[in-house]
GUDOKE-485599 format. One line per 10 residues: number of its first residue (from 0); for each residue x, y, z of N, C-alpha, C, CB. Coordinates in steps of 0.05 Angstrom, whole numbers, plus 32768, in hexadecimal, padded with zeros to 4 digits. Glycine has a CB too. Example, Ala and Ser with C-alpha at 12.3 -4.5 7.8 and 13.67 -1.06 7.14 Angstrom:
<sites>
0) 8108 7F8E 809C 80F6 7FA6 809C 8108 7FBE 809C 80E2 7FA7 80B5  8101 7FD3 808E 8111 7FEB 808F 8102 8001 809D 811A 7FF4 8072
</sites>
This chain:
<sites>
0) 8894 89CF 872A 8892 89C3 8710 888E 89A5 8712 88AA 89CA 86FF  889D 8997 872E 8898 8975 8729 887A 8975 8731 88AE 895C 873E  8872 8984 873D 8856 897E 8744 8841 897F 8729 884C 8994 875C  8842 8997 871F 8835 8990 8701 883A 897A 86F0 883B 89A2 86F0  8851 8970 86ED 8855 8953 86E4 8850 8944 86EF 8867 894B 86DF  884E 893B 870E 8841 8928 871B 8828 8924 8717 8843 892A 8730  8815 8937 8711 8802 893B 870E 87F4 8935 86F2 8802 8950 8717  8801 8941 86DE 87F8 893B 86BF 8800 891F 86B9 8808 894E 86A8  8813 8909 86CB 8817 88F1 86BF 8801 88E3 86CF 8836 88E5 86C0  87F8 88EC 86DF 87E6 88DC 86EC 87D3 88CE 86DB 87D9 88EA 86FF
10) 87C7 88D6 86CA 87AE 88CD 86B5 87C3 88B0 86A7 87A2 88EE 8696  87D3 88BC 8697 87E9 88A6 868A 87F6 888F 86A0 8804 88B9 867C  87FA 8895 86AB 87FE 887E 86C6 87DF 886B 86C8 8802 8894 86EA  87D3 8874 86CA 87B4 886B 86D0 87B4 8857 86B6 8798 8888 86D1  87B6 8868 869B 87B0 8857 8686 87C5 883C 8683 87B1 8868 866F  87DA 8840 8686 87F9 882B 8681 87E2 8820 86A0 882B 883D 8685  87D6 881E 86B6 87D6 880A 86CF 87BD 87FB 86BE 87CE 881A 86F3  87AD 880D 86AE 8794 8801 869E 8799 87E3 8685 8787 881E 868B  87A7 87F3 867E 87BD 87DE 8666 87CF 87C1 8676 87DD 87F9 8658  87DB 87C4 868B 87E3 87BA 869E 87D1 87A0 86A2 87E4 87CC 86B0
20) 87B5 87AD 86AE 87A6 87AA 86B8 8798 878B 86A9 879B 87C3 86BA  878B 879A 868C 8781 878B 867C 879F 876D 866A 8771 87A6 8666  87B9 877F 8669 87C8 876D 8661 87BF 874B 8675 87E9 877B 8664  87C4 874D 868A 87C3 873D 869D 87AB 8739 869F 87CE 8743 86B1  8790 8742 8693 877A 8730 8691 877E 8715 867B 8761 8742 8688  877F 8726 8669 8781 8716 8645 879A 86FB 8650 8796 8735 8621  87AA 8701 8656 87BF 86E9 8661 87B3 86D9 8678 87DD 86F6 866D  87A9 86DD 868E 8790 86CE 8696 8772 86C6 8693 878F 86D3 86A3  8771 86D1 8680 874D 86C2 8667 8755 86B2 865D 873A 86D4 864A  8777 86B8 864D 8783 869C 8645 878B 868A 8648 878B 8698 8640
30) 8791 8684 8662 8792 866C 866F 8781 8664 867A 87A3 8668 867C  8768 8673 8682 874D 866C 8685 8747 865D 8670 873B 8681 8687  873E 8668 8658 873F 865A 863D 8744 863B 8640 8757 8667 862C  875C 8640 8647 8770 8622 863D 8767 8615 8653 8798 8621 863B  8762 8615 8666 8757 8608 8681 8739 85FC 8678 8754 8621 869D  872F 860F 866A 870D 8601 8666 870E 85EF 8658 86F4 8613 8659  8720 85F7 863C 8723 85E2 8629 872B 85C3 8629 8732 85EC 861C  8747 85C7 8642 8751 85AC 8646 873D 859D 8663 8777 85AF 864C  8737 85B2 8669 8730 859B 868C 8716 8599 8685 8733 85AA 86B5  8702 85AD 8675 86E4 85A8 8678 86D6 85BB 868C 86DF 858B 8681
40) 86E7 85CE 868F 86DB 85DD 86B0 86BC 85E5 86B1 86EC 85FE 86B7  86B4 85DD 86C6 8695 85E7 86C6 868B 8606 86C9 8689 85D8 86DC  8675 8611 86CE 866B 862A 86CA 867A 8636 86E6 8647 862B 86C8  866F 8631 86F7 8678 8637 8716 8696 8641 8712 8676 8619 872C  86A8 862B 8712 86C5 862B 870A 86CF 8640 86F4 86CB 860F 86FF  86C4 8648 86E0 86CC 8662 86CA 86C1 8679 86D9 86BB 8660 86A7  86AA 8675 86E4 86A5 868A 86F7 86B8 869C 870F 8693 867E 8702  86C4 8685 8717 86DB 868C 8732 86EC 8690 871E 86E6 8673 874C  86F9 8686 8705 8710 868D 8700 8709 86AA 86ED 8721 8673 86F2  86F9 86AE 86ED 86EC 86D2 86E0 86F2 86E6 86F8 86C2 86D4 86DA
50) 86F2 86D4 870E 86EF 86E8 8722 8705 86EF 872C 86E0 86E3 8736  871B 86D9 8730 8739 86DE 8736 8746 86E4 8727 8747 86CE 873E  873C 86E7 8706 8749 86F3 86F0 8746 8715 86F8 873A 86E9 86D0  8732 8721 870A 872E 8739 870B 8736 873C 8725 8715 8742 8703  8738 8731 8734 8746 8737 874C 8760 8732 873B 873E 8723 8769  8770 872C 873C 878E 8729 8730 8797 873E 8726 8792 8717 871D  8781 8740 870A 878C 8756 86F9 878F 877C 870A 8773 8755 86DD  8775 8779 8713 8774 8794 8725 8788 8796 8739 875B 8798 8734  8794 877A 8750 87AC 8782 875B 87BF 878A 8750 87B4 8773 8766  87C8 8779 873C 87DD 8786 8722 87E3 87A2 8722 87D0 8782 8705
60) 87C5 87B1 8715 87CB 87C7 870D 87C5 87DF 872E 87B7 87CA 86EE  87B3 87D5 8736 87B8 87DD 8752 87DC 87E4 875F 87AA 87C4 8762  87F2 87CB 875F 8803 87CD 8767 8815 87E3 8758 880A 87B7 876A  8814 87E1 8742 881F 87F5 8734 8815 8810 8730 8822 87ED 871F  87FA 8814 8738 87F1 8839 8740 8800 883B 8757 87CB 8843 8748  87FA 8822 876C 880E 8832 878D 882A 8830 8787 880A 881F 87B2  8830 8824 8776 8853 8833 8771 884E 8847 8769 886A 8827 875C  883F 8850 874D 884D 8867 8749 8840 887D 875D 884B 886F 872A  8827 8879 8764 8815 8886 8776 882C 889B 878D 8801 886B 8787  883B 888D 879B 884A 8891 87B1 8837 8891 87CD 8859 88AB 87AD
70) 8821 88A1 87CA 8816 88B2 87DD 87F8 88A0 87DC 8816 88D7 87D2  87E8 889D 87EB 87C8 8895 87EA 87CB 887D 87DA 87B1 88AD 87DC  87D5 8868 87DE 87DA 8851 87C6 87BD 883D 87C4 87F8 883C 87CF  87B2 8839 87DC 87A1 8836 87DB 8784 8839 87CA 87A7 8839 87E8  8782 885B 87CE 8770 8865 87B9 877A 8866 8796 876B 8882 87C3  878C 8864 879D 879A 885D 8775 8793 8841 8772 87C7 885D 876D  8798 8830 8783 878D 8816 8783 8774 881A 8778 878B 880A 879D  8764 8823 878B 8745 881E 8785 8739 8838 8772 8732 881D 87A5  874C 884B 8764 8742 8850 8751 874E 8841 873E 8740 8867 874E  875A 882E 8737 8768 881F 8724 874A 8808 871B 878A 880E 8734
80) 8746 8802 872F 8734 87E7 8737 871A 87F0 8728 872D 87E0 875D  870B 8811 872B 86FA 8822 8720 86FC 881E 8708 86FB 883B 8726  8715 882E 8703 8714 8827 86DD 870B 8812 86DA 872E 8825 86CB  871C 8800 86E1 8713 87E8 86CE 8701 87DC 86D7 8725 87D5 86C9  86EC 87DB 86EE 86D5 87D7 86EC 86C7 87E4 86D0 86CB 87E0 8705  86C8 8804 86CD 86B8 8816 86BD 86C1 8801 86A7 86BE 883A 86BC  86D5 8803 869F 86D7 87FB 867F 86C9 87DE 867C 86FB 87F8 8673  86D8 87CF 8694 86C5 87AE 868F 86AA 87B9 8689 86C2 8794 86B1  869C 87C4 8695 8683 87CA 8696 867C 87D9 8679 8680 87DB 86B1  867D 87E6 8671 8685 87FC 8658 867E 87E8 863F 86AC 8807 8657
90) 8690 87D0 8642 869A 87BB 862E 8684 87A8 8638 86BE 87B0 8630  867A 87A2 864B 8668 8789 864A 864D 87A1 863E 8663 8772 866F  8649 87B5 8643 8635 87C9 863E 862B 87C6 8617 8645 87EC 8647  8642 87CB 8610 8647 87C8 85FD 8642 87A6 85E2 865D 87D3 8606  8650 879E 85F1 8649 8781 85E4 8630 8771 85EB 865F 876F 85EA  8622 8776 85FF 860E 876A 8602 85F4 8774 85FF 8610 8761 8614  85F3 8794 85F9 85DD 87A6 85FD 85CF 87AD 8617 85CB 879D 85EF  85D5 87A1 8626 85CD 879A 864B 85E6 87A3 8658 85C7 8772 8657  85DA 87AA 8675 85EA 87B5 868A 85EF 879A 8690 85DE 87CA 86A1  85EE 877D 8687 85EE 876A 869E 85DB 8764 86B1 85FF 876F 86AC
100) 85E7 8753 86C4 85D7 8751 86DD 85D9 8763 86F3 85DB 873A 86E8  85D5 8775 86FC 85D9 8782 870E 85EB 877A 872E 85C0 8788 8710  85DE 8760 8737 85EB 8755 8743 8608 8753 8743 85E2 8746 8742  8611 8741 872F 8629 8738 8723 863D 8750 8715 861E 8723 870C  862B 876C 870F 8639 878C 870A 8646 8792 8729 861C 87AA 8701  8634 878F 873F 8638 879F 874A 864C 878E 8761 861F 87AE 874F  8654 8776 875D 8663 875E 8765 8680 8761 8759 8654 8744 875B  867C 876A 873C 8697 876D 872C 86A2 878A 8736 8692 876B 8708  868E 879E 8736 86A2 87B4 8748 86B1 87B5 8764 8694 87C7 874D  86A0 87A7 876D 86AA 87A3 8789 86C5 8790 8788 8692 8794 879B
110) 86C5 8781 8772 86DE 8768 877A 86F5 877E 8760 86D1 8736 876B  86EC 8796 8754 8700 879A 8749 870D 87B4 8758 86FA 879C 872D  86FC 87C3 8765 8704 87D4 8770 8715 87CA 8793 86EC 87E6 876E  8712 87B5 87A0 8718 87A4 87AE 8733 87A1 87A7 8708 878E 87AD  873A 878F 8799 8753 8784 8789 876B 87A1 8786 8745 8777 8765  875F 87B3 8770 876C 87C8 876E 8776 87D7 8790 8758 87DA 875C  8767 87DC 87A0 8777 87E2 87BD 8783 87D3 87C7 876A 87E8 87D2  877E 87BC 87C4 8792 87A3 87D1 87AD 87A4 87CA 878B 8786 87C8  87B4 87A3 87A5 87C1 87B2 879B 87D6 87C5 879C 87B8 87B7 8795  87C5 87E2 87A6 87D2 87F9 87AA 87DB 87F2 87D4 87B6 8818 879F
120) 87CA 87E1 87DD 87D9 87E3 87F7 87EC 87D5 87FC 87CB 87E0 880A  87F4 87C1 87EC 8809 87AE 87E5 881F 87BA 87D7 87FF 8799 87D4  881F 87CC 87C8 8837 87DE 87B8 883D 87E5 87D0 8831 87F8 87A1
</sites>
């Protein structure tokens, strides 16, 4: 019987690491924010801090799939990192009518799915 419950929370685990995930974006866009506003930051500079906002956030929720994970923390990592590539992706899909740049898509998976195992191998 714990195995069927291990199993059915898995999705809800995933979502609370997703939520996790994005909490700790929005709290680092916002001090991104406040950084552009007061210092003047240039393009380059919002750029890197876009990028350690998603490396960050994905370790985050990465660390918390390999807790609850126990087992393969790693791959909870880097399916943590997946989601939220898909959804970033989903949501820029969405607001812009464009896939983006391809380049810079296929740059953001890599640094989110990256992050997320780092994450899960660090739990």
């Amino acid at each position: 019987m714990e195995q069927i419950m291990g199993k059915v929370s898995r999705p809800l685990q995933m979502m609370k690491a997703l939520l996790l995930s994005y909490g700790v974006t929005g709290i680092l866009l916002l001090g991104l924010a406040f950084l552009l506003y007061k210092m003047g930051l240039g393009e380059s500079q919002v750029n890197l801090g876009i990028m350690v906002t998603y490396i960050v956030s994905c370790l985050a929720g990465g660390f918390y799939m390999g807790r609850k994970g126990k087992t393969r923390r790693f791959l909870w990592g880097m399916s943590l990192g997946l989601g939220y590539a898909v959804l970033l992706w989903a949501v820029t899909c969405f607001t812009e009518r464009s896939g983006g740049d391809l380049k810079e898509t296929i740059l953001m998976f890599f640094i989110c799915i990256l992050g997320g195992a780092l994450g899960g191998m660090l739990s």
